[in-house]
N, C-alpha and C positions, 0 to 999 in steps of 0.2 A: 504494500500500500504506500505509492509512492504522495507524501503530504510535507509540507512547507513545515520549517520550527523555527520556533521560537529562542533566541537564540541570550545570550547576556547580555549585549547591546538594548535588546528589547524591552530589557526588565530595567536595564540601568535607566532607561526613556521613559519608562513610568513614573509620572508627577508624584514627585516626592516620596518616590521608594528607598526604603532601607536593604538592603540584601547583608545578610546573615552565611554562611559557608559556600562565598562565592565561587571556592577554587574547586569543589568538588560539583559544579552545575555543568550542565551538559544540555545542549538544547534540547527540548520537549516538542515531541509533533501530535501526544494530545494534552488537551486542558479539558478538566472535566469539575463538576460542582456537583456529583452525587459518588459520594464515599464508597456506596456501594459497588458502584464499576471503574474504580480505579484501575489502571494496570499499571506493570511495572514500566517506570522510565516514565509518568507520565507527570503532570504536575497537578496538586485539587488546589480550587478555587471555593474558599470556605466564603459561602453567601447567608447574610444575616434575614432570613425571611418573616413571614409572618406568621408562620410556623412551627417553621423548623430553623437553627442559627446554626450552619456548616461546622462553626467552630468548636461546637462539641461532639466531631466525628476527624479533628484534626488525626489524633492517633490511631483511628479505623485508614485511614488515607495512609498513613504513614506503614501501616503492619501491611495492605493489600500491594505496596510498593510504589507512592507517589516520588519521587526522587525530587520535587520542589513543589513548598506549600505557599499558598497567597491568601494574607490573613490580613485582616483589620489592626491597626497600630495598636490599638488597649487590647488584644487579644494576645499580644506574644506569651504571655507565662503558661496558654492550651498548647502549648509547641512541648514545654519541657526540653528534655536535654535530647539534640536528636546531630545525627550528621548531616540530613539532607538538607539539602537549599531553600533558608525562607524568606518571604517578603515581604515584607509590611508597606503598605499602603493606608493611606486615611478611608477610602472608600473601595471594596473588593468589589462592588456592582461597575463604580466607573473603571478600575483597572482593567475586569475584565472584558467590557469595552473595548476599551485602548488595545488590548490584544486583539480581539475580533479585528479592530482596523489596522494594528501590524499585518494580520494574517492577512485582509483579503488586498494591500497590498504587495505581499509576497506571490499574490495569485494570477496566475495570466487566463483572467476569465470577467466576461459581462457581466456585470451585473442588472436583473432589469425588477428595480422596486414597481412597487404598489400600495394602495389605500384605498378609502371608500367610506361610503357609509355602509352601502350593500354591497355584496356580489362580488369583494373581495378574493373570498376564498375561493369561489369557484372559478371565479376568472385566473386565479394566480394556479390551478388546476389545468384550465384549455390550453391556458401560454405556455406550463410543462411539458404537456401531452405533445401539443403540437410541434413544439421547437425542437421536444425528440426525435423529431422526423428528419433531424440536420444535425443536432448537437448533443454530447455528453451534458445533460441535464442535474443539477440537484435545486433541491424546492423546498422552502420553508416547509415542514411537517406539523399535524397537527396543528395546536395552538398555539406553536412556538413562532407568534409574531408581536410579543410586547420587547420591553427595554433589555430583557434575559434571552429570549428566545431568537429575535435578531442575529446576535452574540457568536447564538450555540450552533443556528444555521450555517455561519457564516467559517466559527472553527470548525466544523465537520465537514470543509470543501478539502479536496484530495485535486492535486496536480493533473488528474485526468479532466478536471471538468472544466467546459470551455464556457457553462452559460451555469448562475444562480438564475430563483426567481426567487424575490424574498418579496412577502407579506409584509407590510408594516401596520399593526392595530395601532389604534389609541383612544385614553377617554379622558384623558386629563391633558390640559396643554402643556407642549414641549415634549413630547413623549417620539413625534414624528419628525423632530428635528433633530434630537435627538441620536435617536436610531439612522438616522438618513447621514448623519455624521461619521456615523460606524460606518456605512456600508457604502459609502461614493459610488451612488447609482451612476450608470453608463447611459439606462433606460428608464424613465419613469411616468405612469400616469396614477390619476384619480380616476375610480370608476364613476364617483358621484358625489353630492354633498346633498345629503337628506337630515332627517329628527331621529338622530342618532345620537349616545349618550349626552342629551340635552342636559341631564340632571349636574356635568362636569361642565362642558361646553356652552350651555345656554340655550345657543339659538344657533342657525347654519350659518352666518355671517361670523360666529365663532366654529362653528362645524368647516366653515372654509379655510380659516386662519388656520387651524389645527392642518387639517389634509394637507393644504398648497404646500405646507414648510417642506412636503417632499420633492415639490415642483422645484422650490427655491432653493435648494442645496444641488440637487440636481443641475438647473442651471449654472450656479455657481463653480461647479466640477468641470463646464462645457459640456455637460449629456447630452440629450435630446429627450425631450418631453413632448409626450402624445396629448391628444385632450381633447374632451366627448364633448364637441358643440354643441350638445343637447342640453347641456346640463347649464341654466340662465346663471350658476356663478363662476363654472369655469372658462366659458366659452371667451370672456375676454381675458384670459390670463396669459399676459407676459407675450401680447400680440408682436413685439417688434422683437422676440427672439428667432433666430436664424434654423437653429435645431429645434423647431416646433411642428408638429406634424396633427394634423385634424383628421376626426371621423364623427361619422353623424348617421343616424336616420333621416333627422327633419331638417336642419340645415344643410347650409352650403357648406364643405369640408373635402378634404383631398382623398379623402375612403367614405364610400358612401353605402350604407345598409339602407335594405327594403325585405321588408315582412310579405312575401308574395301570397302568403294563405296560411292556415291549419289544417291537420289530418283531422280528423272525426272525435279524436282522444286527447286533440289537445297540441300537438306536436307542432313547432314553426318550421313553416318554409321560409327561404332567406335565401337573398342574393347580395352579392358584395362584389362594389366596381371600385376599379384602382386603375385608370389610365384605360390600358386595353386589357387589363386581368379581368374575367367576371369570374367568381364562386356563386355555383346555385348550389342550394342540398337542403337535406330538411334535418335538423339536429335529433341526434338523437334522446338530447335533454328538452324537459319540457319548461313553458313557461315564457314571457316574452321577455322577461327578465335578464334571462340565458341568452337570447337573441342579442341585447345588448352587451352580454357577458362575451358571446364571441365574437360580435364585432369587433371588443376591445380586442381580446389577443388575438384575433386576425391580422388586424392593424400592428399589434407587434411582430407577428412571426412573416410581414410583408417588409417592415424595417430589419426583420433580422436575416432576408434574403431567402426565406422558403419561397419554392413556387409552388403555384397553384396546385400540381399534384401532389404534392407533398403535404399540404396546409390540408387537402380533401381525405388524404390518408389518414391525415390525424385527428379527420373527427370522427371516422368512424372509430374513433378509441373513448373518445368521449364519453366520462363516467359520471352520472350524480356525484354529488360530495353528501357525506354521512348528513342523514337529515337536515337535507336542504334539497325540496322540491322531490325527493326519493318516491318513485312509483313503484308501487305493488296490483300486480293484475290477476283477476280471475275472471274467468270468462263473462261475469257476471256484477263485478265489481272493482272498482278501481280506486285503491287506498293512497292517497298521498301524503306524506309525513314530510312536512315542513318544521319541523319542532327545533333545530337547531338555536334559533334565535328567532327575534320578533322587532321590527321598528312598525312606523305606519308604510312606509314606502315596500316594504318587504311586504307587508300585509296586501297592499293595493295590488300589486305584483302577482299574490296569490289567489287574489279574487280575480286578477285580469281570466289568469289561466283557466278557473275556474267556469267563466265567461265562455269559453271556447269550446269547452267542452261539450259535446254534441250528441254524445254514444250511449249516454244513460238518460234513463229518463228522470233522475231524483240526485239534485245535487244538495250535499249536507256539511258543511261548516262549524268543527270544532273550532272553535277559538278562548284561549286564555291570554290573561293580563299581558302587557306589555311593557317593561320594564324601563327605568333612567330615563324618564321624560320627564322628569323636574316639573314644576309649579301648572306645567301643561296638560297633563297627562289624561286628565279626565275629558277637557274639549279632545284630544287625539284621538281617544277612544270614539267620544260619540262620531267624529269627522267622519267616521269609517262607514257609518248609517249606509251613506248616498251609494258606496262603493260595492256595499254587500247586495241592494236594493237593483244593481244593474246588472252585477254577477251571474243573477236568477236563481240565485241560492233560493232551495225549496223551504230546509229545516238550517234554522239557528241554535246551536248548542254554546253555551257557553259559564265559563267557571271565570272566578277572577271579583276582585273588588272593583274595579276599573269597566270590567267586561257587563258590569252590571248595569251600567250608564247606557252602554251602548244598547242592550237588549232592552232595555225601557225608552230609549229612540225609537227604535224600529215598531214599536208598540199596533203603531196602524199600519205598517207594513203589510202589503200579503204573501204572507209565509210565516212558517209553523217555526217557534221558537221558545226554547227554556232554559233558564238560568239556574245554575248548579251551585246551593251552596255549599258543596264539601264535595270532595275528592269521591268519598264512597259511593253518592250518591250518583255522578256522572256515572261511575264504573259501571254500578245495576242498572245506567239505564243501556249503555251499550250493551252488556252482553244479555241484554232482553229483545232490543231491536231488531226487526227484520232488516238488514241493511241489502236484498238484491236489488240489482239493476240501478246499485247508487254509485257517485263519484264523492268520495269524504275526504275533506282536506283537515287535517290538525294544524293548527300553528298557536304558536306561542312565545313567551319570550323561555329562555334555559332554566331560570326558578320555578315556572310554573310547572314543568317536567309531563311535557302534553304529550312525549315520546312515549310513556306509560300508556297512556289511552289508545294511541296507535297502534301499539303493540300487540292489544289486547284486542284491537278488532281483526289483525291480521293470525293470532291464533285461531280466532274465532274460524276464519274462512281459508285461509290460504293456506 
């Protein structure tokens, strides 16, 4: 496993490190913060969490064979008397940073960031799939896209690989500028700026400030930054940069997407022109949300030089991401688990789908609370009234304090609707319900744990 180290120069470059038994360090090509999988020759990174504080697994690190430990300065007397190489640093979250950005400049490999409010993860999914059609690929994993997981993506690049895609989350500001520091994007977009942790953020005018900063370091590096015309607070950003590349549905832009139809279940058709490129095909993800998810990494994998047959090969690899828009079929029913997370724009999203859907005759909408929408949260809910009312949702089901505003909206609505006050009682009423020839969508926000109720209808039937 040919991978870049870490070397003593590196560590001497860390802001105000001390190093301890200099002469016996020897570069490190991993850095690791879980005690548990240390190996030998490798160095731990003792991280103070909310949790768990690494620094009382110093000596677990040391027996599995760390040969250099990176500790918090008042933490030196959890070292005790040892020969291997230690560090002290004021801050072990910024040091290990600072390595992440030794490391991914030792790398001869693109970087291509991201953010969002939605659509994120699934996008930073197409952009891997697809780009694997040309390049040694690694990908931010799981949830490993806050101020740690950036980091960890970033030390676990290996000398073979020629492209990352890192995820960058955030819900507090500074967290995206941050990270974007670590990681001197090459490639960078936003997929969008929605009411997304409003309860940190505020409002999207703060939801923008927060995202752009990936734009804005990116520029700063001379990358290139993509950017979804569609979207009324990026579409002017950082108009008179040179490395700027546009794509759109509804406006004018250099990549242009068009929704040619849906299949009977839901599926988009889609076409994508670029000069004389056209991509027709019908994804195999559903939702129009995805439409826009792969215009985005289209629009990447056409700046990163895939052609057309290549960029077509790669969708038919195209996977759901772990509940998020995930379909379940039976001849007779069709379960979709959106449970992953919940904002309103994700919600609209899933009621667009919903909308489409043409194959069943009985369409039925779980929905629970929606979570970090600060001082707003109750008008957000009700907002959703108009959305579920065009949908043609049959039956409204819903649990949540929040969700309760909304189902006494819809009051004169016509369609069949009940609010749940407790967990049990949703439970008894799905596994009582006939649900044939229905399409049922769950969504919610992660606390509400709506993946439970999904679950349990797809025992029922599939």
């Amino acid at each position: 496993m040919a991978k870049p180290a870490i070397n003593i120069q590196d560590l001497f470059d860390l802001p105000e490190s001390v190093i301890y038994n200099p002469d016996g360090y020897k570069p490190v090509k991993e850095i690791i913060t879980d005690s548990r999988i240390v190996e030998k020759g490798s160095m731990f990174v003792a991280i103070e969490g909310e949790k768990f504080d690494g620094h009382e697994f110093i000596t677990s690190a040391i027996e599995n064979g760390a040969s250099a430990i990176l500790i918090n300065e008042n933490k030196l007397d959890k070292c005790g008397d040892t020969d291997v190489t230690v560090i002290t640093v004021p801050d072990t979250v910024k040091a290990y940073g600072y390595l992440a950005n030794a490391w991914r400049k030792k790398l001869n490999v693109k970087i291509i960031s991201l953010t969002g409010s939605n659509g994120k993860t699934t996008t930073k999914e197409m952009i891997a799939t697809l780009l694997s059609e040309k390049y040694k690929v690694l990908k931010t994993e799981a949830n490993n896209n806050n101020h740690l997981g950036v980091p960890l993506t970033i030390l676990s690049a290996e000398k073979k690989h020629e492209i990352i895609v890192l995820e960058h989350g955030t819900n507090h500001f500074g967290e995206t500028k941050y990270t974007a520091e670590i990681a001197l994007p090459d490639v960078a977009l936003v997929t969008n700026i929605g009411d997304s942790h409003l309860e940190f953020l505020q409002n999207r005018k703060g939801v923008f400030e927060e995202k752009s900063a990936l734009l804005d370091e990116t520029v700063k590096n001379k990358g290139k930054i993509l950017i979804n015309n569609d979207d009324p607070f990026l579409i002017n950003y950082n108009t008179d940069y040179k490395n700027r590349t546009t794509y759109s549905f509804g406006n004018d832009s250099e990549i242009k997407g068009k929704i040619t139809g849906f299949t009977d279940d839901g599926k988009t058709k889609i076409e994508i022109l670029k000069g004389k490129i056209r991509i027709e095909t019908v994804l195999p993800l559903y939702g129009e949300s995805n439409a826009k998810n792969y215009l985005a990494a289209v629009t990447v994998a056409l700046k990163m030089g895939l052609s057309k047959e290549e960029i077509l090969s790669g969708t038919k690899k195209l996977k759901a991401v772990y509940k998020r828009l995930n379909v379940t079929k039976k001849r007779d029913l069709m379960i979709i688990d959106d449970t992953y997370n919940s904002n309103p724009d994700s919600m609209r999203s899933a009621l667009e789908l919903m909308k489409k859907i043409t194959k069943y005759p009985k369409k039925i909408f779980v929905a629970g609370d929606m979570f970090e929408l600060g001082k707003d949260a109750k008008n957000l809910h009700i907002g959703l009234a108009e959305n579920i009312v065009k949908s043609r949702i049959n039956i409204f089901l819903s649990i949540g304090e929040n969700m309760k505003f909304l189902s006494e909206k819809l009051k004169s609505a016509q369609l069949e609707k009940q609010h749940f006050a407790d967990r049990d009682s949703l439970l008894k009423y799905l596994r009582n319900y006939d649900f044939k020839n229905s399409a049922v969508l769950f969504k919610g926000s992660r606390g509400m744990k709506m993946e439970e109720f999904a679950d349990l209808l797809k025992e029922r039937y599939i």
